[in-house]
Every structure is written in structure tokens, then in C-alpha cells.
C-alpha positions in Angstrom: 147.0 177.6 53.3 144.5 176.2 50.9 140.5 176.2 52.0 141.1 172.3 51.3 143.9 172.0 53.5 142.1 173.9 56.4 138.6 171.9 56.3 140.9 168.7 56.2 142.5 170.0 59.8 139.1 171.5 60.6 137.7 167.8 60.0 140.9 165.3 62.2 140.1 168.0 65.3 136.6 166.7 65.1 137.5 163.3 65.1 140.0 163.5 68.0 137.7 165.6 69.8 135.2 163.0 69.7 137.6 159.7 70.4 138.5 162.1 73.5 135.1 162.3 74.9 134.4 158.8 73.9 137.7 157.8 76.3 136.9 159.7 79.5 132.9 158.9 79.7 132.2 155.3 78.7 129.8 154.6 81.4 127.7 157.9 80.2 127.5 156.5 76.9 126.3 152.9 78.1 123.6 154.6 79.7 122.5 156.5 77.0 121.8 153.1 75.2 120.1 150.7 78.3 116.6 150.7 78.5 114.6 149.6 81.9 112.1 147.3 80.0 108.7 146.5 82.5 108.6 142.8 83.7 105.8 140.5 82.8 102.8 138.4 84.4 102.3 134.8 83.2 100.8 131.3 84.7 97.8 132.7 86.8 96.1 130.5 89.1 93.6 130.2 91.6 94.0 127.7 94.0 96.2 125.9 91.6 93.6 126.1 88.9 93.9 127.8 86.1 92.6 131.7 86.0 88.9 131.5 85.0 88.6 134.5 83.2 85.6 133.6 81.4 81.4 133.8 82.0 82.1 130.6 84.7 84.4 131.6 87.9 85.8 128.8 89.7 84.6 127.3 92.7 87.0 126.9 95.6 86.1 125.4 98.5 88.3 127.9 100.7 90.0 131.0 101.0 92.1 130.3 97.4 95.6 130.9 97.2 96.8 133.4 94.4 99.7 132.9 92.2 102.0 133.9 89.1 105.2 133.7 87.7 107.3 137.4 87.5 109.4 137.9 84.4 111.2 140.8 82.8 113.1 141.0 79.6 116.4 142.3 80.0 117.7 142.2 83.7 119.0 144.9 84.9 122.3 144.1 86.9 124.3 147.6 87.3 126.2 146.3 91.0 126.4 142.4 89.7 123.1 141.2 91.4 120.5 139.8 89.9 117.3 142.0 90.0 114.3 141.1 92.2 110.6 141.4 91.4 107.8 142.2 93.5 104.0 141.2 92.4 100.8 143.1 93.6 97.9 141.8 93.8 94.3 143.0 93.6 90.7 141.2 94.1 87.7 143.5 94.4 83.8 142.1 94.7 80.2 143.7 95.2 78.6 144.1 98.3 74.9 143.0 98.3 74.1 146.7 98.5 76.4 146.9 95.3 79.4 148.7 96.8 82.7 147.8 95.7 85.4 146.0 97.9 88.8 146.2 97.3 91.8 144.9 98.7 95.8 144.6 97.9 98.9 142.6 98.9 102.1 143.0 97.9 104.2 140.0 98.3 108.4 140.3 98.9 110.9 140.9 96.5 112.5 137.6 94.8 114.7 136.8 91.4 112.9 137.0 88.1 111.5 133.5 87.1 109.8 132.5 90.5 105.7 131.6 91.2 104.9 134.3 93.5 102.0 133.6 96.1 99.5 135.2 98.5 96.7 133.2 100.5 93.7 135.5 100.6 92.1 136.3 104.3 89.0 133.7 105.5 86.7 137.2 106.0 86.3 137.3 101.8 82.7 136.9 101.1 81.2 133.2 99.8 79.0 132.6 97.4 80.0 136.1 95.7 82.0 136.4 92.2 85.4 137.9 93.3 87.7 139.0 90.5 91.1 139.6 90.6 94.7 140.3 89.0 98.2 141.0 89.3 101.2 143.3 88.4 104.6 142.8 88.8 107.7 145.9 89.6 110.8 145.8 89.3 111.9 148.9 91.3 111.3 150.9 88.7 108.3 150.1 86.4 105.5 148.4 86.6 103.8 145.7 84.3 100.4 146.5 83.2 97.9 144.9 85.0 97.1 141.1 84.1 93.2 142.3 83.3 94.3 144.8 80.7 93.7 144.1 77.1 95.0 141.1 75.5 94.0 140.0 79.2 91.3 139.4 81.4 90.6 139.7 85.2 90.6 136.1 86.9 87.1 135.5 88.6 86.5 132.9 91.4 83.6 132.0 94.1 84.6 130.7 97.7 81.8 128.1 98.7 81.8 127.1 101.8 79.0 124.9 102.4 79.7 121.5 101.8 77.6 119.0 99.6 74.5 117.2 101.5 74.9 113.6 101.9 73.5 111.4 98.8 70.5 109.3 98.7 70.9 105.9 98.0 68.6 103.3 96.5 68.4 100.3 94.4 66.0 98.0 92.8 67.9 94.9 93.0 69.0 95.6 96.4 66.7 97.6 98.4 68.3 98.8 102.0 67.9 96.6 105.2 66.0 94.2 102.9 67.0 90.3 103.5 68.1 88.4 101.0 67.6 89.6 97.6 69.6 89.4 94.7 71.9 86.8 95.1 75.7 86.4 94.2 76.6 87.3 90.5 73.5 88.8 90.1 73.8 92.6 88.9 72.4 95.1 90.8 72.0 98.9 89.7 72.8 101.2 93.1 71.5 105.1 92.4 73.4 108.2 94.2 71.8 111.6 94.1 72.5 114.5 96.9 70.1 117.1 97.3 72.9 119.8 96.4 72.9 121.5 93.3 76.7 121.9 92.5 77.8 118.2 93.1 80.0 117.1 90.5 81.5 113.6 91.6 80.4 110.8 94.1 83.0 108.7 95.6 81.8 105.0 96.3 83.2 102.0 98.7 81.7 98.8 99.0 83.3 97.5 102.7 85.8 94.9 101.5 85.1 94.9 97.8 85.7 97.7 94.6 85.9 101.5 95.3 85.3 104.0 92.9 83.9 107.7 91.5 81.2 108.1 89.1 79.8 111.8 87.7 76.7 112.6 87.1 75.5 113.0 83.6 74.4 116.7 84.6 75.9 118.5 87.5 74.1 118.1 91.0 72.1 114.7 89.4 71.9 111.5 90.4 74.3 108.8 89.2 74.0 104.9 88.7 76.8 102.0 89.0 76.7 98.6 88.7 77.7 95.8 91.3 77.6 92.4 91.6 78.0 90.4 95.2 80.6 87.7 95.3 79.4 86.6 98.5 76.1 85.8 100.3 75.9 88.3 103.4 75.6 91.6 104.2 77.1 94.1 102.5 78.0 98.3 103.0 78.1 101.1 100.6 79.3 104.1 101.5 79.1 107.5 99.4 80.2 110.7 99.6 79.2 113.7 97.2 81.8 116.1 95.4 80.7 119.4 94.6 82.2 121.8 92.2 84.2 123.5 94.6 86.3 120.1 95.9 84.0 120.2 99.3 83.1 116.5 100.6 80.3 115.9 101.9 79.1 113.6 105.0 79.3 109.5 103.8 75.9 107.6 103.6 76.0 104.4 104.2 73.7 102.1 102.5 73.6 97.7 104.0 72.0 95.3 101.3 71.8 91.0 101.9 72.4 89.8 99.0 70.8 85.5 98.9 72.9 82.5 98.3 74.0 81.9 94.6 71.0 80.5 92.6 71.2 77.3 90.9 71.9 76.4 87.1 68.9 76.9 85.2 70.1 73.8 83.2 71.4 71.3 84.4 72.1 67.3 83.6 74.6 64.9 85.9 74.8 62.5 83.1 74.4 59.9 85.6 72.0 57.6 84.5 71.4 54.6 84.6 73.4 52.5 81.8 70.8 51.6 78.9 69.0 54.7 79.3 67.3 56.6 76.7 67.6 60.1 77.9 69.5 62.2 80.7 67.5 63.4 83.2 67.6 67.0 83.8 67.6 68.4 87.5 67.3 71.7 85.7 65.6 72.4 82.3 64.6 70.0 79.9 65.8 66.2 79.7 68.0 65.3 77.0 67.7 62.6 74.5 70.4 60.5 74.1 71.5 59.0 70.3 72.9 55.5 70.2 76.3 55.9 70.4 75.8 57.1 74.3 77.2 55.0 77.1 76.0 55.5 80.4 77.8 54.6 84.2 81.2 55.9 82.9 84.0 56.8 85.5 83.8 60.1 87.3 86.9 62.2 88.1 87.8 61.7 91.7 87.6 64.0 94.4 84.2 65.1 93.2 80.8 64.6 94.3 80.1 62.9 90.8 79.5 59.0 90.8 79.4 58.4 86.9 79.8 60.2 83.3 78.3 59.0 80.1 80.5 58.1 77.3 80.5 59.2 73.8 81.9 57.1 71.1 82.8 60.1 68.6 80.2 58.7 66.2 77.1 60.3 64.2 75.0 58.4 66.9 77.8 59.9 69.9 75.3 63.1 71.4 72.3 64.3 73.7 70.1 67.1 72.5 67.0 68.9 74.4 64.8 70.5 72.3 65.3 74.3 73.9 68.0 76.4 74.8 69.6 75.6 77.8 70.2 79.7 78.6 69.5 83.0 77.4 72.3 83.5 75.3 72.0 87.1 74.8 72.9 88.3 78.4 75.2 87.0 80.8 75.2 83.7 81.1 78.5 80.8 81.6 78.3 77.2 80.4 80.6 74.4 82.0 81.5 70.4 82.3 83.7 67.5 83.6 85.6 66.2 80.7 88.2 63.6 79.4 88.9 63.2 75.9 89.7 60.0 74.9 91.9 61.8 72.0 93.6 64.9 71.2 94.2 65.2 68.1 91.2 66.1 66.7 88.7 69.0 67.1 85.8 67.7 69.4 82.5 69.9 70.6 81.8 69.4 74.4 78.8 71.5 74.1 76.6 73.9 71.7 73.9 76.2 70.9 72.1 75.7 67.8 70.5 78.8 65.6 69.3 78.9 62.5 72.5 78.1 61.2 75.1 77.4 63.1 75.8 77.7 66.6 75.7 81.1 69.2 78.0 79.4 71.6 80.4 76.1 72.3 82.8 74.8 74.3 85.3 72.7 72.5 89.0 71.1 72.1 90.6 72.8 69.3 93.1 70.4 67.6 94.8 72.4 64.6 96.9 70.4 62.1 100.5 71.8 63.0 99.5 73.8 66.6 99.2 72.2 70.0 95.8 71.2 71.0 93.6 73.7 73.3 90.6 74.3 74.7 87.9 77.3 73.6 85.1 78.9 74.0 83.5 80.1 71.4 80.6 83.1 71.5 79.2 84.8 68.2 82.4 85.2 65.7 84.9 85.5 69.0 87.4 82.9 70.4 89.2 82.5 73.6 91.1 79.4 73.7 93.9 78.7 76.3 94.9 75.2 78.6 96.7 72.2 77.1 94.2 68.8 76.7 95.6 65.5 77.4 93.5 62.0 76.4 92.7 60.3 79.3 93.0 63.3 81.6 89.9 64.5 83.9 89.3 68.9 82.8 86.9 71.0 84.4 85.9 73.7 81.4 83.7 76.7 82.2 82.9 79.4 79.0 81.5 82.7 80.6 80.4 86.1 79.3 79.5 88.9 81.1 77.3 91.5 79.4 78.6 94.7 81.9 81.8 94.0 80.7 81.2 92.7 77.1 84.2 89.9 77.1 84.0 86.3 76.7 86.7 84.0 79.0 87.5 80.5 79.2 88.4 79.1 82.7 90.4 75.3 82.6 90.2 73.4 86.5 89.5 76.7 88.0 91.9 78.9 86.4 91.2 81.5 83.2 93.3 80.6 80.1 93.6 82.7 77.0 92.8 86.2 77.0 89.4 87.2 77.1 87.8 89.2 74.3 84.9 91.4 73.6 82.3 89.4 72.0 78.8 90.3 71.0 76.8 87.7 72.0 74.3 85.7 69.6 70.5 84.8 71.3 69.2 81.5 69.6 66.2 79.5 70.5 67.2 76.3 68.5 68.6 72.9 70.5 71.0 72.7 73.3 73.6 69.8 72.0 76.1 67.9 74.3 78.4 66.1 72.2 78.5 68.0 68.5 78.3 71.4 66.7 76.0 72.4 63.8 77.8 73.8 60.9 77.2 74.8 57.4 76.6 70.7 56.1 75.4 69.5 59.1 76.8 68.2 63.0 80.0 67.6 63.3 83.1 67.8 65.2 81.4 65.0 67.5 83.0 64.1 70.9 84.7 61.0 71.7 85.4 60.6 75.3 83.9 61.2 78.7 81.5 64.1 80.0 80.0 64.7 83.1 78.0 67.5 85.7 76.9 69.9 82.5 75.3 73.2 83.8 74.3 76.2 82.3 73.7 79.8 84.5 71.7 82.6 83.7 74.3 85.2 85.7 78.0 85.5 86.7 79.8 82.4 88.2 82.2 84.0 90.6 85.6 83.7 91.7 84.6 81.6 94.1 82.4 79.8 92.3 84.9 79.0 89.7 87.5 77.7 91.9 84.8 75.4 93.9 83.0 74.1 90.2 86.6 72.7 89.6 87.7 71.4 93.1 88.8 67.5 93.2 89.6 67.5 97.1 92.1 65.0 97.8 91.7 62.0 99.7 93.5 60.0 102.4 94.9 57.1 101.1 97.3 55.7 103.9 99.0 57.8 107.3 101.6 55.4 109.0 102.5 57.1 112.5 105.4 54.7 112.9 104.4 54.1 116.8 104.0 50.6 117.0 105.4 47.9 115.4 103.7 44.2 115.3 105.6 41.5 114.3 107.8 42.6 110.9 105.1 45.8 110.2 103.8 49.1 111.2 100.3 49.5 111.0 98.2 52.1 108.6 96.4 54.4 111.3 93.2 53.5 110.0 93.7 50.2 109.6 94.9 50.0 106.2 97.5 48.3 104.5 100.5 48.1 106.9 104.3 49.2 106.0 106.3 45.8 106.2 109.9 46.4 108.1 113.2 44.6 106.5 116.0 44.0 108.7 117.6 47.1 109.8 114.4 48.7 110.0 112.6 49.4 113.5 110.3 51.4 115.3 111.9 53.6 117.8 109.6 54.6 120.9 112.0 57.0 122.7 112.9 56.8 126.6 111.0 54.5 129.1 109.8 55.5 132.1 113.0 56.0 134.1 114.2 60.1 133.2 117.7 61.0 133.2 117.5 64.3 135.4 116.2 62.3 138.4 117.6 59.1 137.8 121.2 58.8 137.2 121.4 55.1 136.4 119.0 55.9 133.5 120.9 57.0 130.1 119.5 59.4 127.8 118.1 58.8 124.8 116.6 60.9 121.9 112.7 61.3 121.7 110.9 60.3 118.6 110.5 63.0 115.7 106.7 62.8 116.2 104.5 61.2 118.0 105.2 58.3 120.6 107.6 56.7 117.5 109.8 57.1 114.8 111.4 54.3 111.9 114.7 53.7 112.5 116.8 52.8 108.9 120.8 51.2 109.4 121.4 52.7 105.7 122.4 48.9 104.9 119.3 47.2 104.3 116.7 48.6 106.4 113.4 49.9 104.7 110.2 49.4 104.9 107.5 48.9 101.6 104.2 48.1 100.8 102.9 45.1 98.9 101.1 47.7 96.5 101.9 51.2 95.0 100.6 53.9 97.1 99.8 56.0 94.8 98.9 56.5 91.6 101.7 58.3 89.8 100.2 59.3 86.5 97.6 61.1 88.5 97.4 64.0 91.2 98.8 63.4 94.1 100.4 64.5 97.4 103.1 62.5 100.0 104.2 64.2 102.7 107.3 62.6 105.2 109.1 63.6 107.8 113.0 62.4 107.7 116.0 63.0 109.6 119.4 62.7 108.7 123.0 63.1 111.1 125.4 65.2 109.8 128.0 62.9 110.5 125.8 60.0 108.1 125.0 62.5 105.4 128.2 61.3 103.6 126.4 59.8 100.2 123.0 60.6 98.7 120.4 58.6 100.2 116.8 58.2 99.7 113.7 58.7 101.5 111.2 57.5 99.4 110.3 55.9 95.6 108.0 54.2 94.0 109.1 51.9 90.7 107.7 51.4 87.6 108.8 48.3 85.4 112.6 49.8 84.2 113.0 52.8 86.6 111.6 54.8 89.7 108.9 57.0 88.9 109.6 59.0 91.4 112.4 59.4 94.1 113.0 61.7 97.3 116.4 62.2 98.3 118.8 63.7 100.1 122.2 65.0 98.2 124.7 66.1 100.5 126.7 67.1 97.7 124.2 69.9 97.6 122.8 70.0 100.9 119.7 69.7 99.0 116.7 67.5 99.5 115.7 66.4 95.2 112.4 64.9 93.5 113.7 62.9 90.3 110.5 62.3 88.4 111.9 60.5 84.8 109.7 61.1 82.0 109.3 57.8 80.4 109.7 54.5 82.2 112.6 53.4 80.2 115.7 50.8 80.9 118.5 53.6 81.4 116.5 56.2 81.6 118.8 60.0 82.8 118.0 61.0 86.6 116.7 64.1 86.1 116.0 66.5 89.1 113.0 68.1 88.6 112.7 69.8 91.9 115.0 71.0 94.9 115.5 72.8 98.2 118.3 73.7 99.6 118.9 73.0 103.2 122.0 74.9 104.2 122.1 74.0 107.3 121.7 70.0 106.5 119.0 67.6 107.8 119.5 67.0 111.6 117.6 68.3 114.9 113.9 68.2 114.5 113.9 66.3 111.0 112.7 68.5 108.1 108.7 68.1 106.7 108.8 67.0 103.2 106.5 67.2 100.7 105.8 66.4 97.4 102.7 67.5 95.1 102.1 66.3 91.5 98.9 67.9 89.7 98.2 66.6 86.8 95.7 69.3 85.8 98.4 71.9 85.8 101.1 69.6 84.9 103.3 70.9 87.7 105.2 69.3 90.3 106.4 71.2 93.7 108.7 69.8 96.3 108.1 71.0 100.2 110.5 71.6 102.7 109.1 72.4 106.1 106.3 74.4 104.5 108.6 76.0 101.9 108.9 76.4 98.4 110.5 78.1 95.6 111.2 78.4 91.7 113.2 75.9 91.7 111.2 73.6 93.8 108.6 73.9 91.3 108.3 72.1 87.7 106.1 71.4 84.8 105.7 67.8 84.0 103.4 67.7 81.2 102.5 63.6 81.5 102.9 61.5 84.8 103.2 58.1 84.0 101.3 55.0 86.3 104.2 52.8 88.3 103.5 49.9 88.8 105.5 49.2 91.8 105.2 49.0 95.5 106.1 52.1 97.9 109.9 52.2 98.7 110.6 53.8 102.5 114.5 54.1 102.4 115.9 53.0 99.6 115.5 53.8 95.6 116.0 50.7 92.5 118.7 50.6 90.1 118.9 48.4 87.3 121.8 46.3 89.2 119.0 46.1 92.4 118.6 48.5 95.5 121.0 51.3 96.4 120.9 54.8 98.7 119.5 53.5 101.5 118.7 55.6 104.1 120.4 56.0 107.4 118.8 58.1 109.6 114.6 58.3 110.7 111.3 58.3 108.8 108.1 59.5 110.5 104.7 60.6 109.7 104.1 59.9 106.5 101.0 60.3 104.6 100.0 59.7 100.8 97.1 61.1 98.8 95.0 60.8 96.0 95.1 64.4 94.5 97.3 68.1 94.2 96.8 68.8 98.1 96.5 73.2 98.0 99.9 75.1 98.8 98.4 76.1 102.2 96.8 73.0 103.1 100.4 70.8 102.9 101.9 73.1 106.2 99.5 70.5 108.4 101.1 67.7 106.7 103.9 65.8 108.9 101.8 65.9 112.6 100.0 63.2 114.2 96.8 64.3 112.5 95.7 64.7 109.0 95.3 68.0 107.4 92.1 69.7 107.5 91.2 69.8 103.5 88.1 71.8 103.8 
């Protein structure tokens, strides 16, 4: 045998040696190759905070609870069980003496991936740095410790001495001091506590804005501002934060802020027609160029008697010879208006400065835009609301230095968005009518102004809302009680309802009562009162000789109306008012629908569409009780709500952008058609009440009783 030949045999042994050994001891060799890596320490944090590992500890305002997440790299699952990890902890401190305190937990075994936690005793030492760290096992190894290089040992002090309660003060609004300030006045209110570490102070005013403010430095004072929207006393109440989360006690701090002062401009435009100037009951009078009328009308429902008039001319303005405010700081500007046009750009009212203006109210009439109104401050607009000629606005312009925005508010509501503006402080003419621009006045008024006032602080809510209020008033309330002759009387003794055949006044029982008296038969009692109308749905109704209200104005009718199931068979109609070709308005019931419907046409035209504008839906129909209608038309919003029993909803509600004046008397019962009278009404009317003026949403629940609502 050849050398070759034996190292060839010499070499296959080897080989089947070794796939041998491989064969019976495959476990051995899988051991050989695993590797029991240590498990890892990650997210530490005290009391939920991150680890402070650096020169500042953090402050915890109890014993602190300790915690980290337990990984490991490869786990080790020999029996087919996921492997569990245990974490120790460590914290250690100096006595005051200097000796060192330590202490250990180890916490129980769970799968790799989970926070692991210990809450440390309430025996640790406050206001002493304690340090601490962690390590996690696996059963075999251990990590190294978190503190060990790249790491760092986490480092924490346990106060446990709350913050002292702040001091309070405030220049505006001294404590227990009566009536200072006064509403939308600004008033700076000062917090500082005695302790060093407060970071935070927590503020309430009782029944107003809430808040936190920090101190520029820790454990220094800290300032807000406030304004009172009301006159009467009024709490704050602070609490300090310190560094450590601790509360401390509350202080509370009662102020009395005065009334709201008065404009410190302020002309009625009242004045006698021929006169040369407007009186001012604030600031300086204003003269008057020639083309000023005054003892124009005044919108109604407000305290004003007259306007003046301005014919849109070069001669059409008033001027003083001062500012009528500060411009620079907070300050609001507002007026009764009508334009007698609208579609051109007019100036209510201006500033003048050197060259131009700082500030004006206006109605901006662009070429191919619908016309607004704006208010303009410095090189920032806010325009918003929808002008009509002939139509009564309240305006009010307003900008609020704490803030730094600008807003318009039309009849008590804001329009447009307000924006920052930087406001412009001029000491050049107050102008009522015109603008100055680059060449001159211009954009003059033409139409009616009235009540202009000018504030040196914040107009409030409140304020804004009453400024614009045209309280409605009572122009007729027929009961329905008694009947003399072929009428109903007004309850005030106005103009009385007249009663067509098939129209009564039902009074109820008499005096005999069917319980104790069996020869007496029973009979319904009214739906309010002592009385109710009674319609046959032939001809019955009852009208005035007059409108009874002015349509293409605000107004309000309320009714009370009752309608059989059995007679609900058609629609039928409760009330209407005509103009000269068609109803301006009409109240019906639609069984159809089982829906009482306002139709409110657009245009008084021959032929023109029934259009519903408004409707509730009555499911149950119209009989027992009798349901409280209601219908309310402002013409300042342009919207139009119907009322049943209280009650409205979306679809109840429309925008009608122009009433329209009828001319014809109030309808009770029936509705006109081109061909003469149709739906009358079978059933009863009672209670029903008209005004001049949009009565409030939660003023028309007291219509439909025996008195009138309160409109206070």
C-alpha cells in the first residue's frame, strides 16, 4: 500500500470520526457557542422625572418613587420560558456628621422589557442630596451599575416643607379698599411668598379667569394683569408652587372695584335744529359745517330722542379741535348709525394726525365686494357685519393695549376677526362725518348719526351688549276676555281687534259646576285667562283697522292658538299681515306636516312663491292646552325665528337679509290670496301680543300669559 493511499484512509477516519461525535453530542456543541450576555439599565427616573445626574438634584416633595426599564440582549430560554429580570437598587447620603448611609432593595423577578419600581421609606432624610442607581440580574450576571462610566449616579432632595402663603398687593386695587378702579380698568395684582424655592403661583379670581404665572427668578414675586367686568367685590385667591411640586396654604386677597366711568368724549347729537355746534357732555363741543341737519330720527328702543343728519357733502361734518382719546393706549370709539346709502365708502368717525388719520370707524363699500363695516387702527383693519340704507347699526371699534388686537363690534356682537394692531397717538382733530387723506377730507357721510362716545379703557362684555340694546316696546296685548259690541278691547286701551261673523269671545262655564250640579253640562275653560276667540274656520276672524306692526323693522308677535285634531284637516292660518300684492307674513298650521310655518315672501310681488322660512314640528298636533307661538324678526341680524311653546331650532331659524313695510291691517284667522281670503282658522286664539323690536330668546318664554314679559 502506497504512503498516498494510507494518509488518504488515515484522512476519511478523521472525518467520520468527527461527523460521529458531531451526531451523538449536539446539545454539547450548542453550548459551546451560547453566551450569557448581562442585561441593561435604561429610562431612569425619580418620581417620574427624569434622573438628575447633574450639579442640580431634583426636588420631590415626598418619599420619590424609583424606576427603570430591565433589558438584556440575547434571552436566554433553555426550558421554553422567557427569562426574568431582577433590578437592585441603591441610594446612599451623608449624615450631618458626614457618615455615609446606605440602603438596598431588590424588587421581584419579571420579563425583560418592563419599568421596574421601588417607593423609597418616609424615614430618608429631607433637605439632604441623596444619590442613587440601579443594576439589573438575570440569574446569572449582573449589569454594571447605572453610575458607572458612560453613566452617572441619579441625585434627588425630598423637601418636605411646603411653600409659605404669597403676599398679595396691588396699586390699582388695594385690599379691603372701596371702590377703586372701576370696570375695564387694568389693574396690576403682585404675588410673592416668603419661600425661597417657589417656582409657580396658581391664581383664581371667584367667578372670573384662573391661571399660573412664574416668577422671573425662582422664589420672586410675580405680576398679572386683570380687569373687573363688574362693579362689586371681588376675591383672589393664590397659592405658591415650589420646586419640589409642594402647595402651599391659598391667600385670599377682596378688592371693590367702582362702577364703569363715563366716556371722556362724548356728544348726543341732539341739538336743537339750526344749531351751530354739538354740545359735548364730555370733551370739547363740536362745530358743525353747513351741510349738518339737526332733530333727525333716533333708532327706537333707545334712550336717544334725535340724530343729526349729514348730507354726504364737503359742508356734511362736525370737528372739535382735540382728540377725543388717547389713542395710544386702550381706548374704544362707538355710534348709532343709518346710512342713507351703501354703496359707497362713508367715514362715521376719525382721528386726525399730521397726515392722515390714527383711527376710524367706517362703511367699506368696495367696487365688486359686499359692503361692511371697519375699524380701522394705524395700518390694521377689522371689518365684518353687512350695512343696509335706511337700517339703524350700533358700531363700536376697540383696542386693548394688554392684548394688542383691534375688534369691531356691529349691534352688540364682534364681526371680523380681530388683529394685532400698533396703535397710532395723534393730537390733531376729532372728526364726525369724514376722513383726512393724502389730498384732503373725504369719504364724507351721508346719513344719520347719533350718541358718539369715546372711552379711555375697556368697554366690556356687558357693556357692549347694553351700548347696543333697543328694548322692545309694547305695542298692543288683546286678552280676548271681553267682547263689546263687534270688538275685543286692547288691554291698555288701545286699538281694539274687530270680530267678523264667526268670531266670538268664549268665557268658559258659568257659575253652575258640573261635579255638584248635574243639570249643568260641561264645558271647556278658556286657553288663558277668563276668555278665549272662538274662529268657525268659515269666516270668522278678527283684524285691526291698522298694521300692527312694522314689518320691515324688528319685531316680536307672540299667540296662543289651538287647533282639534279632528279640524286640522287643511292648513289654516293664525295670523298675517298684507302688503299691497301678497302677505308679508303668515302663521300657519300645516297638518300635512304637523308643523306650525312662518312664510315671510321677499318682495311684495303679484304671484309671489310661499316660501317657508321657518318651522316646528308638532308631532303630537295642536290640541289640549293650545301651543305658545312666537315669531321674532331682527332686522339688525337679519334673522327670523319661529317659537313653539318656548322652543326653537335650526330650522326654526332664518336669515332674511331685507324685511319689507306692509301696508295692511293685522289678520287674526285667515291669510289673503290674490282671488280674496282663504285658511281660515277653526279652532281658538288667545293672548296675543305684538312688539316693536327682536324680543331676547329668553325673554319670549313669558310671552302668551295674562301679563306682559318682563324686558328688563
Amino acid at each position: 500500500m502506497s504512503g498516498r493511499v494510507r494518509k488518504r484512509r488515515a484522512l476519511l477516519g478523521s472525518c467520520l470520526a468527527a461527523l460521529v461525535a458531531g451526531a451523538v453530542m449536539p446539545s454539547a456543541a450548542y453550548a459551546a457557542e451560547q453566551v450569557n450576555l448581562p442585561p441593561a439599565v435604561q429610562d431612569l427616573q425619580t418620581e417620574f422625572k427624569d434622573c438628575a445626574s447633574g450639579d442640580e438634584p431634583a426636588y420631590v416633595g415626598s418619599p420619590p418613587v424609583l424606576q427603570a426599564r430591565l433589558t438584556d440582549p440575547v434571552e436566554d430560554d433553555r426550558i421554553g420560558h422567557p427569562e426574568q429580570l431582577t433590578a437592585e437598587f441603591e441610594i446612599w447620603w451623608s449624615d450631618p456628621d458626614g457618615t455615609e448611609q446606605r440602603r438596598t432593595w431588590t424588587t421581584s423577578p419579571f420579563p425583560v422589557g418592563l419599568v421596574h419600581r421601588t417607593t423609597l421609606p418616609s424615614d430618608i432624610p429631607s433637605d439632604t442630596v441623596i444619590s442613587w442607581h440601579v443594576r439589573a440580574n438575570d440569574g446569572v450576571a449582573y449589569s454594571p451599575w447605572s453610575s458607572e462610566e458612560p453613566g452617572a449616579a441619579c441625585r434627588f432632595v425630598h423637601d418636605d416643607e411646603s411653600p409659605a402663603a404669597p403676599v398679595l398687593s396691588s396699586p390699582e386695587y388695594p385690599a379691603d379698599t372701596w371702590w377703586t378702579g372701576g370696570v375695564g380698568i387694568y389693574g396690576s395684582f403682585t404675588m410673592d411668598s416668603p419661600s425661597a424655592d417657589v417656582v409657580e403661583y396658581r391664581y383664581t379670581f371667584l367667578g372670573g379667569p384662573s391661571g399660573t404665572v412664574r416668577p422671573a427668578e425662582m422664589g420672586g414675586p410675580a405680576t398679572i394683569r386683570y380687569v373687573p367686568l363688574s362693579r362689586g367685590p371681588k376675591i383672589l385667591s393664590v397659592r405658591a408652587l415650589d420646586r419640589a411640586g409642594r402647595v402651599g396654604m391659598p391667600t385670599e386677597y377682596t378688592f371693590y372695584p367702582n362702577a364703569a366711568s363715563a366716556p371722556v368724549s362724548r356728544w348726543r347729537l341732539d341739538d336743537e335744529a339750526g344749531s351751530a355746534t354739538a354740545a359735548a357732555e364730555a370733551g370739547e363741543a363740536a362745530r358743525a359745517g353747513r351741510g349738518v341737519i339737526f332733530g333727525g330720527p333716533a333708532p327706537s328702543g333707545t334712550p336717544l330722542t334725535s340724530t343729526v343728519t349729514l348730507d354726504g357733502s364737503r359742508h356734511g361734518f362736525l370737528a372739535t379741535g382735540t382728540p377725543a382719546v388717547d389713542s395710544g393706549r386702550t381706548f374704544a370709539v362707538g355710534a348709532w348709525v343709518r346710512p342713507a346709502r351703501d354703496n359707497r365708502s362713508m367715514t362715521v368717525l376719525s382721528q386726525d394726525t399730521a397726515s392722515g388719520a390714527a383711527y376710524a370707524l367706517a362703511l367699506e363699500a368696495p367696487r365688486k365686494a359686499s359692503a361692511s363695516w371697519s375699524f380701522t387702527l394705524g395700518d390694521t383693519k377689522v371689518t365684518g357685519g353687512a350695512p343696509e340704507a335706511g337700517e339703524w347699526a350700533y358700531l363700536l371699534g376697540l383696542y386693548d393695549t394688554e392684548t394688542g388686537y383691534a375688534q369691531l363690534f356691529v349691534n352688540g356682537h364682534e364681526v371680523g376677526t380681530k388683529a394685532e394692531a400698533v396703535p397710532v397717538r395723534a393730537d390733531g382733530a376729532f372728526q364726525i362725518g369724514r376722513i383726512l387723506g393724502p389730498d384732503g377730507y373725504h369719504r364724507r357721510w351721508h346719513g344719520d348719526i347719533g350718541d358718539v362716545r369715546a372711552y379711555d379703557r375697556l368697554v366690556v362684555p356687558s357693556e357692549v351688549t347694553e351700548l347696543a340694546l333697543r328694548t322692545p316696546r309694547l305695542l298692543g296685548h288683546w286678552s280676548f276676555s271681553t267682547a263689546d259690541a263687534a270688538s275685543t278691547p286692547e288691554n291698555a286701551g288701545g286699538a281694539p281687534l274687530w270680530l267678523a261673523q264667526g268670531a266670538s269671545i268664549y268665557r268658559g262655564p258659568d257659575n253652575c259646576i258640573p261635579d255638584i250640579d248635574p243639570d249643568c253640562p260641561w264645558q271647556p275653560y278658556p286657553l288663558v285667562g277668563e276668555g278665549h276667540l272662538q274662529l268657525d274656520g268659515e269666516s270668522g276672524h278678527a283684524a285691526l283697522d291698522t298694521p300692527v306692526v312694522d314689518t320691515g323693522e324688528s319685531f316680536t308677535l307672540g299667540v296662543v292658538a289651538r287647533i282639534e285634531q279632528d279640524d286640522a284637516t287643511r292648513p289654516m292660518t293664525v295670523l298675517s299681515q298684507a302688503g299691497e300684492h301678497t302677505d308679508a307674513f303668515k302663521l300657519r298650521y300645516d297638518p300635512s306636516r304637523y308643523a306650525w310655518q312662518l312664510i315671510m315672501p321677499e318682495r311684495d310681488e303679484a304671484g309671489a312663491p310661499e316660501t317657508v322660512v321657518a318651522q316646528v314640528t308638532m308631532p303630537d298636533g295642536t290640541s289640549g292646552h293650545g301651543t305658545r307661538l312666537a315669531v321674532v324678526y331682527d332686522d339688525a341680524t337679519d334673522t327670523v325665528k319661529l317659537f313653539a311653546d318656548g322652543y326653537t331650532d335650526a330650522d326654526a331659524t332664518a336669515h332674511l337679509r331685507d324685511g319689507w313695510t306692509s301696508s295692511g291691517p293685522l289678520q287674526v284667522g285667515r291669510a289673503g290670496t290674490a282671488d280674496g281670503w282663504d285658511e281660515h282658522l277653526k279652532g281658538q286664539v288667545d293672548e296675543l301680543q305684538a312688539y316693536a323690536g327682536a324680543l331676547k330668546d329668553e325673554d319670549v318664554i313669558g310671552l302668551g300669559w295674562e301679563t306682559d314679559p318682563c324686558l328688563c
